[in-house]
DRENRO-289851 format. One record per residue (C-alpha): residue number from 1; residue in one letter; chain; x, y, z. Coordinates in steps of 0.25 Angstrom, whole numbers, always signed. Example, Ala and Ser with C-alpha at 12.3 -4.5 7.8 and 13.67 -1.06 7.14 Angstrom:
2
   nr  rest  kette      x      y      z
    1     A      A    +49    -18    +31
    2     S      A    +55     -4    +29
***
This chain:
333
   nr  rest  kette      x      y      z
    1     X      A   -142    +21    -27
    2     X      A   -130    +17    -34
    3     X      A   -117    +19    -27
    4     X      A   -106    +23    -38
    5     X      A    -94    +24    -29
    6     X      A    -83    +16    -33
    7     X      A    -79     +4    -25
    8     X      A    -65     +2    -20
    9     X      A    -59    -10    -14
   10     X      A    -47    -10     -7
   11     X      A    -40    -23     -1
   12     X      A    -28    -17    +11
   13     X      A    -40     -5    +12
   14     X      A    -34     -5    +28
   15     X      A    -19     -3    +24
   16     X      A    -10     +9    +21
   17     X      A    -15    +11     +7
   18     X      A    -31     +5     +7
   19     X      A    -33    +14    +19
   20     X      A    -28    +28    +10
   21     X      A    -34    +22     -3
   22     X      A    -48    +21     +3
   23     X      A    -48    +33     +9
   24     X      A    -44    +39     -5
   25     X      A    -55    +29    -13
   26     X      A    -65    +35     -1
   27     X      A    -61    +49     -7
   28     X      A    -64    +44    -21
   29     X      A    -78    +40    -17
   30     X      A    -76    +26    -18
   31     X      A    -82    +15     -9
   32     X      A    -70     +9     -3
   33     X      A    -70     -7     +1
   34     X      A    -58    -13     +7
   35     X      A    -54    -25    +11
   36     X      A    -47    -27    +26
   37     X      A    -41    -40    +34
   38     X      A    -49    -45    +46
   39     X      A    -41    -43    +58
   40     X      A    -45    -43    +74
   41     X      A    -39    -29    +73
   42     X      A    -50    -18    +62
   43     X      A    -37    -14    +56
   44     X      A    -43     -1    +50
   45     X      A    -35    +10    +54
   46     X      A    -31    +14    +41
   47     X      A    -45    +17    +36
   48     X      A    -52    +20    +50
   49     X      A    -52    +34    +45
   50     X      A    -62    +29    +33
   51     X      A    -68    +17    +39
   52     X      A    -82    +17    +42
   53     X      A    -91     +8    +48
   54     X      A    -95     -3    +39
   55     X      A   -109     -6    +42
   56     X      A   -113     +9    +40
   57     X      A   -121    +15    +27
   58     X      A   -113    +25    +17
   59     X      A   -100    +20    +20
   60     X      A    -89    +19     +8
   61     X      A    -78    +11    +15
   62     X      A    -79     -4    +18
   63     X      A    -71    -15    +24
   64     X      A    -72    -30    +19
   65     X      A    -61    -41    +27
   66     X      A    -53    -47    +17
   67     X      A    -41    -56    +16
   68     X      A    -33    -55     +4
   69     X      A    -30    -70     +4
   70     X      A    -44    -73     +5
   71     X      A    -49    -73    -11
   72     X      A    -65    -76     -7
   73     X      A    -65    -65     +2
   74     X      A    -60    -55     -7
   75     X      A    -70    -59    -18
   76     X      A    -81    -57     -8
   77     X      A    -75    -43     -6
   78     X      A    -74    -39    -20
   79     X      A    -88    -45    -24
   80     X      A    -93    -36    -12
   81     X      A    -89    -24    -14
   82     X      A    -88    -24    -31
   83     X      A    -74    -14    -31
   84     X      A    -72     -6    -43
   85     X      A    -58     -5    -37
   86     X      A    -50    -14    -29
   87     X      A    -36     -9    -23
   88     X      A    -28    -22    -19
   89     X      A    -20    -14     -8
   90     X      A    -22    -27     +4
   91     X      A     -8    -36     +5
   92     X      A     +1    -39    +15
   93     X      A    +10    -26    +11
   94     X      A    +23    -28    +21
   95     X      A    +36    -31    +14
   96     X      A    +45    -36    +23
   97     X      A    +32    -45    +31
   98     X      A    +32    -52    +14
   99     X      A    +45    -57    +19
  100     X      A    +39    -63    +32
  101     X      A    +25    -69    +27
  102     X      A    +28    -71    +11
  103     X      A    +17    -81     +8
  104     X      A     +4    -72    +16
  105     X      A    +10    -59     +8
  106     X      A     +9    -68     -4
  107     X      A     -4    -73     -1
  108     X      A    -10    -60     +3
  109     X      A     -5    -51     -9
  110     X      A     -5    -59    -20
  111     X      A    -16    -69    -17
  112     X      A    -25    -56    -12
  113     X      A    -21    -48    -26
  114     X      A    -25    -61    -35
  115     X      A    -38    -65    -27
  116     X      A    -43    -51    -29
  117     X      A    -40    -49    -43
  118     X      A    -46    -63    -45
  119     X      A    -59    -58    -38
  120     X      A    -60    -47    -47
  121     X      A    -57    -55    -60
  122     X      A    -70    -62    -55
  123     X      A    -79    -53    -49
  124     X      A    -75    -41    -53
  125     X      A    -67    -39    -64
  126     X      A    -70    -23    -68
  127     X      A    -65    -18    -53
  128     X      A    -50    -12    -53
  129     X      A    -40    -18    -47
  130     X      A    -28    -11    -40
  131     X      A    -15    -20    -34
  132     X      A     -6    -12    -25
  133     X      A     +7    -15    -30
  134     X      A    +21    -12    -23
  135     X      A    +34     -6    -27
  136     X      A    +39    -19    -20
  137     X      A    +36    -26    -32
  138     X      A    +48    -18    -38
  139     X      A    +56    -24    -27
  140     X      A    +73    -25    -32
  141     X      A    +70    -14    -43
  142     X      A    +73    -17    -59
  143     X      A    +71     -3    -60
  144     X      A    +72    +11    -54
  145     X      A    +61    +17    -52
  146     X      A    +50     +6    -55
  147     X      A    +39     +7    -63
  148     X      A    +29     -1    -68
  149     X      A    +38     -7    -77
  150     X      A    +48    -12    -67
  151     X      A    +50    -27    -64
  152     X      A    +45    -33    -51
  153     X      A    +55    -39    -44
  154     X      A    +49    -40    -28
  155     X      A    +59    -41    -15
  156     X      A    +48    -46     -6
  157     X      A    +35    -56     -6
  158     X      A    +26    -42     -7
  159     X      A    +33    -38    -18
  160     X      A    +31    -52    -24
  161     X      A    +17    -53    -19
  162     X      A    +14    -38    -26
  163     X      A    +20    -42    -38
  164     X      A    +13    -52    -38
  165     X      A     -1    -46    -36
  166     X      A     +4    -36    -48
  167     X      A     +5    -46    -56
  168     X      A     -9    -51    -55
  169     X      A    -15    -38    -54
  170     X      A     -8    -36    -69
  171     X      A    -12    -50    -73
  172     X      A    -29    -47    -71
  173     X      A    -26    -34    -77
  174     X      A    -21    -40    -90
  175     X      A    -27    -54    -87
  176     X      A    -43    -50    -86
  177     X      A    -41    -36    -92
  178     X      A    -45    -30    -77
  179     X      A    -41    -17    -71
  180     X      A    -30    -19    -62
  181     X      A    -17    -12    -58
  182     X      A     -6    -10    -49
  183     X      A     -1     +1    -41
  184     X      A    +15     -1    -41
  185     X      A    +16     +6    -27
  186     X      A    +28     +9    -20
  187     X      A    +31    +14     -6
  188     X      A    +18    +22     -1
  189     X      A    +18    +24    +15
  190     X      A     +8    +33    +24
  191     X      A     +5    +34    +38
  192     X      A     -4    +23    +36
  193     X      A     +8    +13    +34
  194     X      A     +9     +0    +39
  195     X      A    +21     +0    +52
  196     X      A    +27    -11    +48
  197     X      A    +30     -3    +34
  198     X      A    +44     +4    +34
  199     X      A    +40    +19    +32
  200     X      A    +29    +17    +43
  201     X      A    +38    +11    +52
  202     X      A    +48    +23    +52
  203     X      A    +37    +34    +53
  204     X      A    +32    +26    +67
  205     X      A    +44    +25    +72
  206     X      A    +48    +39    +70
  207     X      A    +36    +44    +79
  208     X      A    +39    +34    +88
  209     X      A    +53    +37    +89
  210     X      A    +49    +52    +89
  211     X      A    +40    +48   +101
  212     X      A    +50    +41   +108
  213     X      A    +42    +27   +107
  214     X      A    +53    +21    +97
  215     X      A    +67    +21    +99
  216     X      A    +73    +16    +84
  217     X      A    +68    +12    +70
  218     X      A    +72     +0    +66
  219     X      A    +73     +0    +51
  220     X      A    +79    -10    +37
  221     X      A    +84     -6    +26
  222     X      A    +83    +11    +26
  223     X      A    +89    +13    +12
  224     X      A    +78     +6     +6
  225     X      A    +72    +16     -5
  226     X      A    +57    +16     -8
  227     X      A    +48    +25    -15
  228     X      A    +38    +31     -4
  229     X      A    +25    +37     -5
  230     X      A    +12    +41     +1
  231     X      A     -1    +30     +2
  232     X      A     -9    +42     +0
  233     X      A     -4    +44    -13
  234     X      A     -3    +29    -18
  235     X      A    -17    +25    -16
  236     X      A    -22    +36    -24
  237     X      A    -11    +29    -36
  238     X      A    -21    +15    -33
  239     X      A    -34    +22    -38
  240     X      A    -28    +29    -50
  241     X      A    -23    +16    -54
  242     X      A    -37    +10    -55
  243     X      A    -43    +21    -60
  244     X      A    -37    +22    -74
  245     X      A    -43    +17    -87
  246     X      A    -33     +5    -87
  247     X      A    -27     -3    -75
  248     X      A    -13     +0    -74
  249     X      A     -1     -3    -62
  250     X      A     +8     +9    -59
  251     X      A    +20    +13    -49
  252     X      A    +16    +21    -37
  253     X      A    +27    +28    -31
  254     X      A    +33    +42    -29
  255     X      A    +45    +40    -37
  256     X      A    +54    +46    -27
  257     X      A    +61    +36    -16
  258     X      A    +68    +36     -3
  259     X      A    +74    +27     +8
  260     X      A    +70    +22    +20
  261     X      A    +78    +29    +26
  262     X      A    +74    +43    +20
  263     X      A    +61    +38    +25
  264     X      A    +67    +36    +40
  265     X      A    +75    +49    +38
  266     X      A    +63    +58    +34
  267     X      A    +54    +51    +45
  268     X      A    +62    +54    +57
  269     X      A    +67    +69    +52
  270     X      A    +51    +72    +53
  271     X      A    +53    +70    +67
  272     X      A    +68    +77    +69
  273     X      A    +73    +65    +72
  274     X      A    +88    +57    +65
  275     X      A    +83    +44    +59
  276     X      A    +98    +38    +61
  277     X      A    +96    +39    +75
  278     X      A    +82    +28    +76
  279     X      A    +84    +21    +63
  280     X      A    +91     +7    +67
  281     X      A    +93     -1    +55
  282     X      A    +89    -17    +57
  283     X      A    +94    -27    +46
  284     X      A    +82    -36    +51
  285     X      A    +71    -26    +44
  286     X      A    +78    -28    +30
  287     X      A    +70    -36    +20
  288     X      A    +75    -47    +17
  289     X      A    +75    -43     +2
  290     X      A    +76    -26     +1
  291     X      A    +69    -17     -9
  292     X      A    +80     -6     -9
  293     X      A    +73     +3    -18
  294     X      A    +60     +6    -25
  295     X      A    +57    +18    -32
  296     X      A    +43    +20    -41
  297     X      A    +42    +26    -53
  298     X      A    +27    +31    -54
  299     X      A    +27    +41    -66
  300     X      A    +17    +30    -73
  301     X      A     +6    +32    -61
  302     X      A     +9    +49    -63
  303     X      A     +7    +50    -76
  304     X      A     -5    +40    -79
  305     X      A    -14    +41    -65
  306     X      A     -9    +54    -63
  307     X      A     -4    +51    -49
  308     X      A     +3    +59    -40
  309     X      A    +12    +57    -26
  310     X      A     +8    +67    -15
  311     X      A    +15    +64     -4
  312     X      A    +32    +65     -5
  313     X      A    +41    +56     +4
  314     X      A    +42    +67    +14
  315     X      A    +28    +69    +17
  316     X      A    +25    +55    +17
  317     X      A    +36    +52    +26
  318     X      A    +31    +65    +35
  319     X      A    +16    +57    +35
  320     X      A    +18    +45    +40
  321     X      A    +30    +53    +51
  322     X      A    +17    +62    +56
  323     X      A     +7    +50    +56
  324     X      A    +16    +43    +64
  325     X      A    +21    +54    +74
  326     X      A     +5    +55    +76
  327     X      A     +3    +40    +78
  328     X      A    +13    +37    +86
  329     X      A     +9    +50    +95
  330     X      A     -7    +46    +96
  331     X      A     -3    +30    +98
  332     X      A    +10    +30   +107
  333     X      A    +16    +20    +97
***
């Protein structure tokens, strides 16, 4: 018997967002293949909840080790598992570490992103092909909000490096007349969240602070302005996207935008605590160039894929508080 489910594969699968959009493909009925790092350490906890064991009949989730600098390995992949859908989501996606390590963020995002197009040129040129942009593409802004139509003008190495990965993406589009898109994404957080990433970083804190474990919060810039929304909601952007007649890029965003320190602000309230009093401001954790504003305008994605945002700041910012409150409780840290 033929199986007629549609095949997914998705690089990053064990990350903030490839963990939600698997679970959302696996919802779809799709066969879902992602592609993870060997490390001494399984490194699954974002999919345990979906992950099943590899060697047993009827599953519809698989693992493959992959390096995104590694071109043959990722040709073996794709050849393997025959996608109709590839979500490019796997780079090296902390800012402020682009500053620290500029050639392997290079290396990984933009190398990674041309060696898999170039695969699929080859191999298998009818799959789809979805690139996760970033609003830090946008970077010191021509324009307020950004659009599709705004200039690039990027403030970090991973902004250059997804600029860069945009370009190609639009390039084998237009190039070899293959289906390949962008999502323009700006800020999406959860309770999945990396800790080295700002908002997942105050949310921590403030359960530890509320515990007792943590004295202070040590933060940069706090009138930073971002446009926040919920990895929930943005992965389900990625699959309309590459399920349109024509491939297409497109802002993701919630069109509404607040500060850091709003962020700060609402995150210690939910525990009745005064933010002024943990919050220690250190020059050290500026950038050494600052994005002081970004602000999406996604009215394109609304009206053509018929998107829609579920989740507001508040509640967002009330998620990743309660995961965290939990977390901390049930792991002492």
């Amino acid at each position: 018997m033929i199986d007629q489910r549609k095949v997914a594969l998705i690089t990053g699968i064990t990350g903030q967002d490839g963990s939600y959009l698997a679970e959302f493909l696996l919802g779809k009925g799709y066969f879902v293949h992602g592609i993870k790092r060997r490390s001494s350490s399984f490194n699954t906890d974002r999919i345990d909840h979906i992950y099943q064991e590899q060697h047993s009949d009827n599953i519809n989730l698989k693992l493959h080790y992959g390096d995104l600098s590694d071109s043959s390995n990722l040709i073996r992949i794709i050849q393997d598992t025959q996608p109709d859908e590839i979500y490019h989501l796997g780079a090296q996606s902390y800012v402020d570490y682009s500053f620290k390590d500029e050639f392997s963020t290079l290396n990984t995002n933009m190398n990674g992103t041309h060696y898999i197009l170039s695969a699929l040129k080859e191999f298998l040129p009818s799959a789809r092909f979805y690139f996760a942009g970033s609003s830090e593409m946008f970077g010191k802004v021509r324009e307020v909000p950004q659009t599709e139509k705004t200039p690039f003008y990027p403030r970090s190495v991973y902004g250059i490096s997804k600029v860069a990965g945009y370009d190609l993406t639009r390039n084998y589009r237009e190039a070899y007349n293959m289906y390949c898109c962008s999502g323009i994404l700006f800020n999406h957080e959860s309770p999945r969240r990396g800790f080295e990433f700002v908002t997942r970083k105050i949310t921590h804190a403030v359960a530890r602070i509320k515990f007792g474990i943590q004295k202070d919060l040590k933060l940069g810039n706090i009138d930073a302005k971002r446009d926040w929304g919920h990895a929930k909601d943005y992965v389900e952007a990625m699959w309309l996207m590459l399920n349109k007649k024509k491939p297409e890029d497109y802002v993701i965003s919630t069109g509404k935008q607040y500060s850091v320190r709003d962020f700060v602000k609402l995150a210690f309230s939910l525990v009745n605590l005064d933010y002024k009093k943990y919050v220690k401001i250190d020059k050290k954790l500026y950038r050494p160039s600052e994005v002081k504003s970004l602000l999406g305008d996604c009215r394109k994605a609304k009206k053509e894929l018929k998107w829609k945002q579920k989740f507001t700041f508040k509640k967002l910012v009330e998620d990743m508080v309660k995961s965290d409150l939990d977390f901390v409780k049930k792991q002492g840290y």
